[in-house]
DSSP file (Angstrom, degrees, kcal/mol; ACC not computed):
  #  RESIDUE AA STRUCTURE BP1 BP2  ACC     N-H-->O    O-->H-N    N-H-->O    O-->H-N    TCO  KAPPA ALPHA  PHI   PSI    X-CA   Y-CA   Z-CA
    1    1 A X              0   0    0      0, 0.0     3,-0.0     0, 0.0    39,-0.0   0.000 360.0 360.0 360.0 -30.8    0.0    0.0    0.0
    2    2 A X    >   -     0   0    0      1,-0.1     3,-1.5     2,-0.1     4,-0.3   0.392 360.0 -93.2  80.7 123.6    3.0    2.5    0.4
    3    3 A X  G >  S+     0   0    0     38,-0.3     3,-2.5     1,-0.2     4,-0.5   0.858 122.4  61.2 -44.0 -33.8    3.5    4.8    3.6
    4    4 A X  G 3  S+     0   0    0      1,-0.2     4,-0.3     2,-0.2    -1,-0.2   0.540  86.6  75.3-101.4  26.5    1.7    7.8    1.9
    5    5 A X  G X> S+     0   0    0     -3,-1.5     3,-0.9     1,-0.2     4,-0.9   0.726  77.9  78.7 -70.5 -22.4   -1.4    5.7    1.6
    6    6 A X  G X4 S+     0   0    0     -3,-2.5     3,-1.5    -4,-0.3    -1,-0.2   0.863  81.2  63.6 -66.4 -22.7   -1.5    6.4    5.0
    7    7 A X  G 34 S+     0   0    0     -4,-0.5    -1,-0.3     1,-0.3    -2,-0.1   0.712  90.0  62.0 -62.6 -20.1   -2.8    9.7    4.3
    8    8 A X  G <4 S+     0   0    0     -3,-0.9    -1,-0.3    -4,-0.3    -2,-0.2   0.722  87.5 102.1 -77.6 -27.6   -5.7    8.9    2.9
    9    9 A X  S << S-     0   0    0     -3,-1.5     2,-0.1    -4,-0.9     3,-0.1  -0.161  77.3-109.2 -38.7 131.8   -6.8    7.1    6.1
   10   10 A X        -     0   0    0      1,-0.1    -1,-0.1    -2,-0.0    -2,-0.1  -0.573  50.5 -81.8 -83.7 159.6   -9.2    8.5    8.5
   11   11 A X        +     0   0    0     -2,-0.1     2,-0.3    86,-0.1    -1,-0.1  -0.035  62.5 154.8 -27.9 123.7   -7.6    9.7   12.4
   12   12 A X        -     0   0    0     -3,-0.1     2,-0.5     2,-0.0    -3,-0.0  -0.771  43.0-112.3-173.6 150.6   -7.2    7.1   14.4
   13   13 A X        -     0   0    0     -2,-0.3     2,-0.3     1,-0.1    80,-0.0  -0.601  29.7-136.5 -57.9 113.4   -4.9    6.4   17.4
   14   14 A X        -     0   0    0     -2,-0.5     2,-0.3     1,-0.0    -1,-0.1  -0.506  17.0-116.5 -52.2 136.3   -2.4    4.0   17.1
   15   15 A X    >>  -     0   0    0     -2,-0.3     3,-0.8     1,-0.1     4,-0.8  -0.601  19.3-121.8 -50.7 118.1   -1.6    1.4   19.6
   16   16 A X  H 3>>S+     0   0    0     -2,-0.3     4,-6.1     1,-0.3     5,-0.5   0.931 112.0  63.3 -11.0 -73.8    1.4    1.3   21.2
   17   17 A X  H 345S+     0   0    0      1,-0.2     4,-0.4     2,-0.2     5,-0.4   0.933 105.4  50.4 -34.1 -32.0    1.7   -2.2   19.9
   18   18 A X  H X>5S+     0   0    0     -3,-0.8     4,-3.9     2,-0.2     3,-2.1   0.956 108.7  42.3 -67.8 -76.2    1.7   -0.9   16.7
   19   19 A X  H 3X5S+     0   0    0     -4,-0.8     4,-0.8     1,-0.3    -2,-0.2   0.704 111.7  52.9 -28.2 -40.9    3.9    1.4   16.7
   20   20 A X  H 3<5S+     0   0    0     -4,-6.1    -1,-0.3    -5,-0.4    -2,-0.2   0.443 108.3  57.6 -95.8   7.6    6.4   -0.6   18.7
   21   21 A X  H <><S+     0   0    0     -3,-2.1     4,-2.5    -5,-0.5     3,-0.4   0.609 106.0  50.0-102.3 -40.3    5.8   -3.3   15.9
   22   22 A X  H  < S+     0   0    0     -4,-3.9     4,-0.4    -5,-0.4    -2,-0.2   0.828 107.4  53.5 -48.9 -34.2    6.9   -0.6   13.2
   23   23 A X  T  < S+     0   0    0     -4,-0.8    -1,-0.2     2,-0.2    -2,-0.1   0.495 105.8  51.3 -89.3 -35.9   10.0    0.3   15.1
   24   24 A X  T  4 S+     0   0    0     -3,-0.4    -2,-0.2     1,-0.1    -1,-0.1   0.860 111.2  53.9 -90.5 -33.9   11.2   -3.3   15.2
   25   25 A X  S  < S+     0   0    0     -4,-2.5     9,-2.1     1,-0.1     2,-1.0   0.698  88.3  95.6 -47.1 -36.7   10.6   -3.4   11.6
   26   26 A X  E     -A   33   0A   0     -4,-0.4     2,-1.0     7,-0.2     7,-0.3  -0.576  54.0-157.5 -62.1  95.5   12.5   -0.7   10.5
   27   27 A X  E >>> -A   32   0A   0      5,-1.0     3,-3.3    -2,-1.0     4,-1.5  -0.515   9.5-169.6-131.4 171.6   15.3   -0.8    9.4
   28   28 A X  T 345S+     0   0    0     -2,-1.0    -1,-0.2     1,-0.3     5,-0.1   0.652  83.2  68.9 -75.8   9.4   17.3    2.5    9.6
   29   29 A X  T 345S+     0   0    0      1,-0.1    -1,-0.3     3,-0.1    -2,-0.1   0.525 121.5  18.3 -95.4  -1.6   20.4    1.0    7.2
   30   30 A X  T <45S-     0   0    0     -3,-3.3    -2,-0.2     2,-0.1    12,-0.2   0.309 107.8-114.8-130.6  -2.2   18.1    0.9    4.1
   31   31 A X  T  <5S+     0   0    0     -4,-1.5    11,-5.9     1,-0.2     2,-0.3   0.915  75.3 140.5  53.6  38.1   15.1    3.5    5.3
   32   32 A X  E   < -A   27   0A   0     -5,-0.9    -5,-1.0     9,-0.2     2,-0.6  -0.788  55.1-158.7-116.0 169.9   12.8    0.2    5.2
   33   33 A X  E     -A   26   0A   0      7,-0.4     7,-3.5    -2,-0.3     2,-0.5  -0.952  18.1-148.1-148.0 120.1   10.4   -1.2    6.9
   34   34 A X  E     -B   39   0B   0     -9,-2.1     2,-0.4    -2,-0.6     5,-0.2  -0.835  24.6-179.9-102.0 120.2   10.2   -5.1    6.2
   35   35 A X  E >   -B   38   0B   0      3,-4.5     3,-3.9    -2,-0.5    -2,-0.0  -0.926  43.0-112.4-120.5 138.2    6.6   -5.8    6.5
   36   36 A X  T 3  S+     0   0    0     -2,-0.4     3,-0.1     1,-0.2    -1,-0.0   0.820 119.9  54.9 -35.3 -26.1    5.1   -9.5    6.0
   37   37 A X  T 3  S-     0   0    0      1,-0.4     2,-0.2     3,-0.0    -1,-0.2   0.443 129.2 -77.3-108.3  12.3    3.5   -7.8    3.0
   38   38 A X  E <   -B   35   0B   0     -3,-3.9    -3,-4.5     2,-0.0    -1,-0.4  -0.937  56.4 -61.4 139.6-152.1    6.2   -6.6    1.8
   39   39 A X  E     -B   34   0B   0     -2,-0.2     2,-0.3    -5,-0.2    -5,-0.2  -0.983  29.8-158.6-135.5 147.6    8.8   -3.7    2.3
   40   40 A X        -     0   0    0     -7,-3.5    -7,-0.4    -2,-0.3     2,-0.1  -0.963  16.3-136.9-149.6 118.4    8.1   -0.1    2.1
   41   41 A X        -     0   0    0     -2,-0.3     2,-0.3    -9,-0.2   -38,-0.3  -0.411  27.0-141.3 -92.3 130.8   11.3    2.4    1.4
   42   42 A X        +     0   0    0    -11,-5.9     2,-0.3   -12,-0.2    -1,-0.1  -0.911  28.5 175.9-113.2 139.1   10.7    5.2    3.9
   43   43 A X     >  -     0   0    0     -2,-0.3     4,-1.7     1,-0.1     5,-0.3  -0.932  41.7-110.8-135.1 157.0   11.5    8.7    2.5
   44   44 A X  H  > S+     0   0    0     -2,-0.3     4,-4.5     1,-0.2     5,-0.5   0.981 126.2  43.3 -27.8 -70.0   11.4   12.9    3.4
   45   45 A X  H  > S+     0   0    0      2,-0.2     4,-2.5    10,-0.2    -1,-0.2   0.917 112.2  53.3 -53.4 -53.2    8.8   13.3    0.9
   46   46 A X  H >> S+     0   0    0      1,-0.3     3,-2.1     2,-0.2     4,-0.8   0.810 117.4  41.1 -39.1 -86.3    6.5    9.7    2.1
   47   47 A X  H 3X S+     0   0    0     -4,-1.7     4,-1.5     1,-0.3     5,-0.5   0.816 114.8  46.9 -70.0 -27.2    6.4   10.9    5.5
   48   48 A X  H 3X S+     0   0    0     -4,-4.5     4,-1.1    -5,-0.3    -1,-0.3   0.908 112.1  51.7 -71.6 -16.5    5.7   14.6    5.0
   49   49 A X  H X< S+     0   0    0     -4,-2.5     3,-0.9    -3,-2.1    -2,-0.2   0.981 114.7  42.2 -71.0 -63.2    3.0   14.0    2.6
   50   50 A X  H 3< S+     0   0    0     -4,-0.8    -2,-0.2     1,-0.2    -1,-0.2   0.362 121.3  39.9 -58.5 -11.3    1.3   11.6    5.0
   51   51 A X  H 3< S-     0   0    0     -4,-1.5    -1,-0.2    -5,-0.2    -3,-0.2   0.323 107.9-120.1 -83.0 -25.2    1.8   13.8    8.1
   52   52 A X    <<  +     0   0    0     -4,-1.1     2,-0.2    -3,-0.9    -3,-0.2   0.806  70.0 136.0  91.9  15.6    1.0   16.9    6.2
   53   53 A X        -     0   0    0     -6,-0.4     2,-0.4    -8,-0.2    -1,-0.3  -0.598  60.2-112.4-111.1 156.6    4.9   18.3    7.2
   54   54 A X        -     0   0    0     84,-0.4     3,-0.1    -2,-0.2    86,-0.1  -0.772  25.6-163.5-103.8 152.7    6.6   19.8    4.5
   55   55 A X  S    S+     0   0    0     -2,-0.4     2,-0.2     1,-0.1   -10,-0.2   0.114  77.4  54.5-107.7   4.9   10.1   18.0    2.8
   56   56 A X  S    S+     0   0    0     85,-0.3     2,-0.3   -12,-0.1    -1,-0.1  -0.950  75.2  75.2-146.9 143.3   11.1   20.5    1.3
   57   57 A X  S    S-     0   0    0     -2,-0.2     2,-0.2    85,-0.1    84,-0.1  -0.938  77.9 -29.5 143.7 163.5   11.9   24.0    2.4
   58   58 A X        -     0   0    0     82,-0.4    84,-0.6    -2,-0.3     2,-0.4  -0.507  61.8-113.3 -49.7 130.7   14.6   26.3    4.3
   59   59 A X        -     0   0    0     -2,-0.2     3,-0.1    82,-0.2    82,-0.1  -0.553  40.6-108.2 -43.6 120.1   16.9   24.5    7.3
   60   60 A X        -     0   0    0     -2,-0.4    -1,-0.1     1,-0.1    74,-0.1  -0.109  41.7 -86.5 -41.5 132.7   16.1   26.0   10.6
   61   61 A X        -     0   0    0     72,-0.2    72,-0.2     1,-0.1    -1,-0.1   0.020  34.0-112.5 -62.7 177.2   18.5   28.2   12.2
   62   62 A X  S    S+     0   0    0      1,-0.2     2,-0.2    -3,-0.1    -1,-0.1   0.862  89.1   3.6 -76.2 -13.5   21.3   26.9   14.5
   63   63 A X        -     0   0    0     69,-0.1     2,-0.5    68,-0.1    -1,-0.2  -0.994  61.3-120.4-158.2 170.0   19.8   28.4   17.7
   64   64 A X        -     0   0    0     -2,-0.2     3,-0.2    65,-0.2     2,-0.1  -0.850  11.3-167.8-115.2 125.9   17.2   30.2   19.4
   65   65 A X        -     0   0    0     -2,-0.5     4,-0.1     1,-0.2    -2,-0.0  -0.611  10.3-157.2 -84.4 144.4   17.6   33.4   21.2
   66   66 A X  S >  S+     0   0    0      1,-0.1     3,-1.5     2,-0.1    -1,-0.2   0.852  90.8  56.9 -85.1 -34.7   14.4   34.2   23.4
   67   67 A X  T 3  S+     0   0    0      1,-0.2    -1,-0.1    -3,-0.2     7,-0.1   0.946 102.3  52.1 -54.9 -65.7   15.0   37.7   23.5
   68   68 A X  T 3  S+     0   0    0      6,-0.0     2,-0.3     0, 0.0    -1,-0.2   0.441  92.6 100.3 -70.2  -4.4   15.1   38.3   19.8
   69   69 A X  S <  S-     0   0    0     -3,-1.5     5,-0.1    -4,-0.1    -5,-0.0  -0.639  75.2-113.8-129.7-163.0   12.0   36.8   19.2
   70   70 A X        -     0   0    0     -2,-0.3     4,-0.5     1,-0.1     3,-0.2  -0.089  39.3-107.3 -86.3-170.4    8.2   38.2   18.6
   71   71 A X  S  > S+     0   0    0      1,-0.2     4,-1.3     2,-0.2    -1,-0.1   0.605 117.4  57.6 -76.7 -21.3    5.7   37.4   21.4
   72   72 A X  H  > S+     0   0    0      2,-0.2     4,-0.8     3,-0.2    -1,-0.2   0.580 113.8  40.6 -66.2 -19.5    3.8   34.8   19.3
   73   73 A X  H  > S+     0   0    0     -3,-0.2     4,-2.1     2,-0.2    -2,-0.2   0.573 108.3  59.4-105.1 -14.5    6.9   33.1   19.0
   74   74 A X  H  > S+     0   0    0     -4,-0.5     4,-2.5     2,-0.2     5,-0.3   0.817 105.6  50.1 -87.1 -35.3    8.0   33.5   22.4
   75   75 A X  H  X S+     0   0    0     -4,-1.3     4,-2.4     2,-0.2    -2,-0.2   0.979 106.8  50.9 -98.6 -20.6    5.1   31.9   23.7
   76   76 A X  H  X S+     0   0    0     -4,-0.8     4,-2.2     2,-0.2    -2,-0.2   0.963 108.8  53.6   3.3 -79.8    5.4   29.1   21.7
   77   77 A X  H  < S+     0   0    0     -4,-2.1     3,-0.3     1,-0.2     4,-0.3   0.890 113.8  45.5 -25.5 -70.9    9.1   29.0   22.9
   78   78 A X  H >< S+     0   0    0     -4,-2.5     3,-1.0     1,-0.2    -1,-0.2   0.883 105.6  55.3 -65.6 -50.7    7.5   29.0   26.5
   79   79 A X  H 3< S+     0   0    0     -4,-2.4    -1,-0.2    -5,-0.3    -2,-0.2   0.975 119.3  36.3 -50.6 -46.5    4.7   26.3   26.0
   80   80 A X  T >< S+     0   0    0     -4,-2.2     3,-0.5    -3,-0.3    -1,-0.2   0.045  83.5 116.8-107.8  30.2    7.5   23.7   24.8
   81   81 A X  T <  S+     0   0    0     -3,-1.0     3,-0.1    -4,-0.3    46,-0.0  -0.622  84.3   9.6 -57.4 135.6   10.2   24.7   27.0
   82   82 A X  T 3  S+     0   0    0     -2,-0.2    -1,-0.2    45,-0.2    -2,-0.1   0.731  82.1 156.3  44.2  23.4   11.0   21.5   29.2
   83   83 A X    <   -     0   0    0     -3,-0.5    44,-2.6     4,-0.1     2,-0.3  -0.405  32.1-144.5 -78.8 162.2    9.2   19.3   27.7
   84   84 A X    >>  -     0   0    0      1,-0.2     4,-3.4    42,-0.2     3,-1.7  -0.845  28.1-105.6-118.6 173.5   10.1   15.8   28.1
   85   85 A X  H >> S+     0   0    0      1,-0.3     3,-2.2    -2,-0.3     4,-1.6   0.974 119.6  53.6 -36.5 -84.6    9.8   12.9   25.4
   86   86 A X  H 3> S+     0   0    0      1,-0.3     4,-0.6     2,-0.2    -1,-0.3   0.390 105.0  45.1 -16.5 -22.5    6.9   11.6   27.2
   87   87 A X  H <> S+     0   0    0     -3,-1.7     4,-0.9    -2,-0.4    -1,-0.3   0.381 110.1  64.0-126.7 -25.5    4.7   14.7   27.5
   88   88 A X  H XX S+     0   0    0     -4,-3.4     3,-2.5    -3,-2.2     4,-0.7   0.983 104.1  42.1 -31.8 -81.9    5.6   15.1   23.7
   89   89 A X  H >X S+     0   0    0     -4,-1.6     4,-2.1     1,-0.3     3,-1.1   0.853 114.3  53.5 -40.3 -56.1    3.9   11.8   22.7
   90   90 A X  H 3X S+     0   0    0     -4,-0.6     4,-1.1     1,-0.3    -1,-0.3   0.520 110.3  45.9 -53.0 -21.6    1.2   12.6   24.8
   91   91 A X  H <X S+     0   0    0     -3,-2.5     4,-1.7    -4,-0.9    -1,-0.3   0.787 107.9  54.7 -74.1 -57.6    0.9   15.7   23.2
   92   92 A X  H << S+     0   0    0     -3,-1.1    -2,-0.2    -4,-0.7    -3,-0.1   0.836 112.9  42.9 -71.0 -29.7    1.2   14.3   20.0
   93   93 A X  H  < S+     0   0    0     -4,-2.1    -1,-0.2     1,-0.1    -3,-0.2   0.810 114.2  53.1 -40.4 -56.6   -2.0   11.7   20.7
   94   94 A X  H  < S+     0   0    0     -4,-1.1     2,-0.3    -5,-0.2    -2,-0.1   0.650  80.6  97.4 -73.9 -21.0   -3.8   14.1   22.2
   95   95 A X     <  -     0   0    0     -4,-1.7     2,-0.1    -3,-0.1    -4,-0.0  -0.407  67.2-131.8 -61.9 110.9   -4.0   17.1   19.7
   96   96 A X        -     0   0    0     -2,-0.3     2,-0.6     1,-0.1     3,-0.4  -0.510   6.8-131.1 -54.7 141.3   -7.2   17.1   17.6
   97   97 A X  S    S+     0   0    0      1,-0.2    -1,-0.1    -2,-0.1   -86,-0.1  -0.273  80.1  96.2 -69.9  38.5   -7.2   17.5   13.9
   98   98 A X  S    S+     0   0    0     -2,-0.6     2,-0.3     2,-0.0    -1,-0.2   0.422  75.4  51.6-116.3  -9.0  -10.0   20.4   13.9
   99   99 A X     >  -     0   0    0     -3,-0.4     4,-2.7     1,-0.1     0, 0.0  -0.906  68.1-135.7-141.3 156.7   -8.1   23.5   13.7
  100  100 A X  H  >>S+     0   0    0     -2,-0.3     4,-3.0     2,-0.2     5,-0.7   0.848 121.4  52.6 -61.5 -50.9   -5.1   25.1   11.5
  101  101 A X  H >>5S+     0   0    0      1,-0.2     4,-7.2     2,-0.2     3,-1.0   0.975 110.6  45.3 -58.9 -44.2   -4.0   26.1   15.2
  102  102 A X  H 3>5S+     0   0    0      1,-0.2     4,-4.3     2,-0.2    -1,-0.2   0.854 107.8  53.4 -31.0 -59.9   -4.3   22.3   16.2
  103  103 A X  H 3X5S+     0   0    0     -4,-2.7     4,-1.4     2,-0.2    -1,-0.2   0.677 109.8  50.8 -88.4  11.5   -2.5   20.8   13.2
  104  104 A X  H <X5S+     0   0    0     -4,-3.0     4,-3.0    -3,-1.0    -2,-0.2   0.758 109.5  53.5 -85.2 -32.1    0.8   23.4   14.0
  105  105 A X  H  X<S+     0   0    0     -4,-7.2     4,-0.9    -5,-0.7     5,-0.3   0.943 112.5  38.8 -43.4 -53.8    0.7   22.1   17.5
  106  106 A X  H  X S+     0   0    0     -4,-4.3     4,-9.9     1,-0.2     5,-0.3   0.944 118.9  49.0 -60.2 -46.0    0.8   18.4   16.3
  107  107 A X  H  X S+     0   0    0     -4,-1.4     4,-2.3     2,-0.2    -1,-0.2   0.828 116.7  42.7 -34.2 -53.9    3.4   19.4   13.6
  108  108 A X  H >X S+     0   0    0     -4,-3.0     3,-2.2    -3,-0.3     4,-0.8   0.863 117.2  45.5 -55.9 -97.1    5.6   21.5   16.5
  109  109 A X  H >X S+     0   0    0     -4,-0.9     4,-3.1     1,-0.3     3,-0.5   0.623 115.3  54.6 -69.8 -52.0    5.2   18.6   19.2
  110  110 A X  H 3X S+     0   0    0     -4,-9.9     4,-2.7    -5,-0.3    -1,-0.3   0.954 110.3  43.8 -48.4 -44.5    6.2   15.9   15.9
  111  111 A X  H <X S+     0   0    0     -4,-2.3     4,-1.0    -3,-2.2    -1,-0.3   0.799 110.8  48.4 -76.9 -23.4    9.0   17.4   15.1
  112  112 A X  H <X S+     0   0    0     -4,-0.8     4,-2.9    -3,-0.5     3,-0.3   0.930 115.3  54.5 -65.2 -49.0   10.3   17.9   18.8
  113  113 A X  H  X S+     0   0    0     -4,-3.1     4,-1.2     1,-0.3     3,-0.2   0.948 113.3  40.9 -59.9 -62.1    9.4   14.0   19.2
  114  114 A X  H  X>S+     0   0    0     -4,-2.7     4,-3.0     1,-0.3     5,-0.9   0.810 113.0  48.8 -68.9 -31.7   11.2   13.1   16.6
  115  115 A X  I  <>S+     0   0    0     -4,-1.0     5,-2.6    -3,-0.3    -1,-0.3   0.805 110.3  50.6 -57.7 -54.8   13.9   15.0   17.0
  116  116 A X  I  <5S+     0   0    0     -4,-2.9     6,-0.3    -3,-0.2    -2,-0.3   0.638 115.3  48.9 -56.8 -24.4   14.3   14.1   20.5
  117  117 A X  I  <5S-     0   0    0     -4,-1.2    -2,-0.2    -5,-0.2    -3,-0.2   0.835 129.7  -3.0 -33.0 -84.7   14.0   10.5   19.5
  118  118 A X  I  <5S+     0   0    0     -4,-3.0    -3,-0.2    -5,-0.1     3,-0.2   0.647 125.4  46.7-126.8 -14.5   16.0   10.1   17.1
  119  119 A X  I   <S+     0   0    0     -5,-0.9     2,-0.3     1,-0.3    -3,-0.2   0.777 125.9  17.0 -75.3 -34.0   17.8   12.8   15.7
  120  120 A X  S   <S+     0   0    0     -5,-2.6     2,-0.3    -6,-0.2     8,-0.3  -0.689  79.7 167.2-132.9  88.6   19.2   14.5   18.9
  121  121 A X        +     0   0    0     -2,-0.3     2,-0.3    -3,-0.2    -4,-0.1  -0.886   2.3 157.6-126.6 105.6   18.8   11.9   21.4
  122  122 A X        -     0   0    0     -2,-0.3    -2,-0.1     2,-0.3     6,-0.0  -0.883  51.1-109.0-149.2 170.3   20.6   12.5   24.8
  123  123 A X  S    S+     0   0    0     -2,-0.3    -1,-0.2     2,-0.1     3,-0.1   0.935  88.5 107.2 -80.4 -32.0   19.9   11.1   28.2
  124  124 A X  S    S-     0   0    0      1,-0.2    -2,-0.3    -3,-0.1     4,-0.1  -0.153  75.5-135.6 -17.2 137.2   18.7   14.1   29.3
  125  125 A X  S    S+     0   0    0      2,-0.1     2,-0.7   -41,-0.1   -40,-0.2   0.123  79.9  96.0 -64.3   7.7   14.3   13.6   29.6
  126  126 A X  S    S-     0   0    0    -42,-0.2   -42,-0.2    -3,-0.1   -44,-0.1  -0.885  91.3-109.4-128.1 152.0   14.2   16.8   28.1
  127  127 A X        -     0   0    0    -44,-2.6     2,-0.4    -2,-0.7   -45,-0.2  -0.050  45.8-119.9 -36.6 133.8   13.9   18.3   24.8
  128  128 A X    >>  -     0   0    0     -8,-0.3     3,-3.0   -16,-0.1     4,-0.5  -0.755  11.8-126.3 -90.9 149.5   17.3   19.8   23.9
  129  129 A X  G >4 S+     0   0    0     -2,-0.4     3,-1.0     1,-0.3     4,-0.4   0.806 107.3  71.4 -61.2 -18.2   17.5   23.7   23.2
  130  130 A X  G 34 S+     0   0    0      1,-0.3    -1,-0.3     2,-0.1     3,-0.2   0.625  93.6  48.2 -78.1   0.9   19.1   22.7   19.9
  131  131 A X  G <4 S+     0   0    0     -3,-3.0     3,-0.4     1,-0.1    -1,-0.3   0.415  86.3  95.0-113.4   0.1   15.9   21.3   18.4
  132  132 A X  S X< S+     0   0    0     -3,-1.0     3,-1.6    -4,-0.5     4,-0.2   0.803  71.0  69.8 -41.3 -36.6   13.9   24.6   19.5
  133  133 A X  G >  S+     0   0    0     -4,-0.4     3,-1.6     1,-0.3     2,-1.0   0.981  89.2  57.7 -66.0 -48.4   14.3   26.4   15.9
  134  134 A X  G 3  S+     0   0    0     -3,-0.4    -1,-0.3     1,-0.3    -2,-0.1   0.143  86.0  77.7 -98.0  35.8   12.1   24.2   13.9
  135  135 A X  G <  S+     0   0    0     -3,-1.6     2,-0.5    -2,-1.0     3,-0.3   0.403  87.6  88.9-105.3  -9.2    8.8   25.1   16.5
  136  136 A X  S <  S-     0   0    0     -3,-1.6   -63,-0.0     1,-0.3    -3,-0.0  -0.790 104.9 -15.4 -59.5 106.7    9.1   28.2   14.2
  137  137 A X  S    S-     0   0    0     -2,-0.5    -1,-0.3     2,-0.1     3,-0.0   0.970  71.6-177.3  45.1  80.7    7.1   28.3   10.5
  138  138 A X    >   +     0   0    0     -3,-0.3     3,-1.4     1,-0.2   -84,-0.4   0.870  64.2  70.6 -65.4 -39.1    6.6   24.7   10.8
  139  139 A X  T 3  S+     0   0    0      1,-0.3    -1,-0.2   -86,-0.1    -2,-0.1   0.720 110.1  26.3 -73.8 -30.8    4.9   24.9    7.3
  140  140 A X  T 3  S+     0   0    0    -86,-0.1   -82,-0.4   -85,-0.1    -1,-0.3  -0.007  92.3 132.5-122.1  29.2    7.6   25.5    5.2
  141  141 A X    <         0   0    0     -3,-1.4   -85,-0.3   -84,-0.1   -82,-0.2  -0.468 360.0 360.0 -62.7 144.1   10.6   23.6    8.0
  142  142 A X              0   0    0    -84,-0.6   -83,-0.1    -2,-0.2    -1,-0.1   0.429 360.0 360.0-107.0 360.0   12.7   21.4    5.9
């Protein structure tokens, strides 16, 4: 069926079980995920079409200064300041799909989860400041 089938799907939660069956599947030296029903080559574009995140775009700067930015952006900054992995996901679960404002939350909160995850991954239980830039113009984040 191919990962950006998934878009076409209606909202529903996944299960842990699911998820943590995806995860064992994957694997990250080919960007596949070997599925009984085959194998499905995971790519930038696959998951931003089916999440609705853009793959193509500017990089995010290399930091954020609080000071220098606007008050819409500062409280942003402030809602996902400390967050841990944990209160991400939970984040990400919880977020309804009914509002523009709604799908940049889930978008902010995916991209800290993932980012915390697997790209910048540290023992710390909280979000590192270096993944802070891309809670800015999520829609066009690369």
């Amino acid at each position: 069926m191919g990962f950006g089938a998934l878009s076409n799907l209606p909202n529903y939660y996944l299960k842990q079980k699911v998820l943590k069956e995806l995860f064992n599947r994957f694997d990250i030296y080919d960007n596949t995920i070997h599925a009984v029903a085959g194998e499905v080559e995971i790519t930038t574009k696959k998951i931003g079409d089916a999440l609705g995140l853009s793959s193509t775009g500017k990089p995010f700067p290399d930091k954020v200064v609080p000071k220098e930015l606007s008050d819409e952006d500062h409280a942003v900054f402030k809602f996902f300041q400390g967050k841990t992995q944990a209160q991400l996901g939970r984040l990400i679960m919880d977020t309804p799909d009914d509002t523009v404002e709604n799908k940049r939350l889930f978008m902010r909160a995916f991209l800290l989860f993932v980012q915390k995850t697997f790209l910048l991954a540290t023992s710390s239980a909280n979000v590192t400041p270096r993944a802070y830039p891309t809670l800015y113009d999520v829609e066009n984040t690369k």
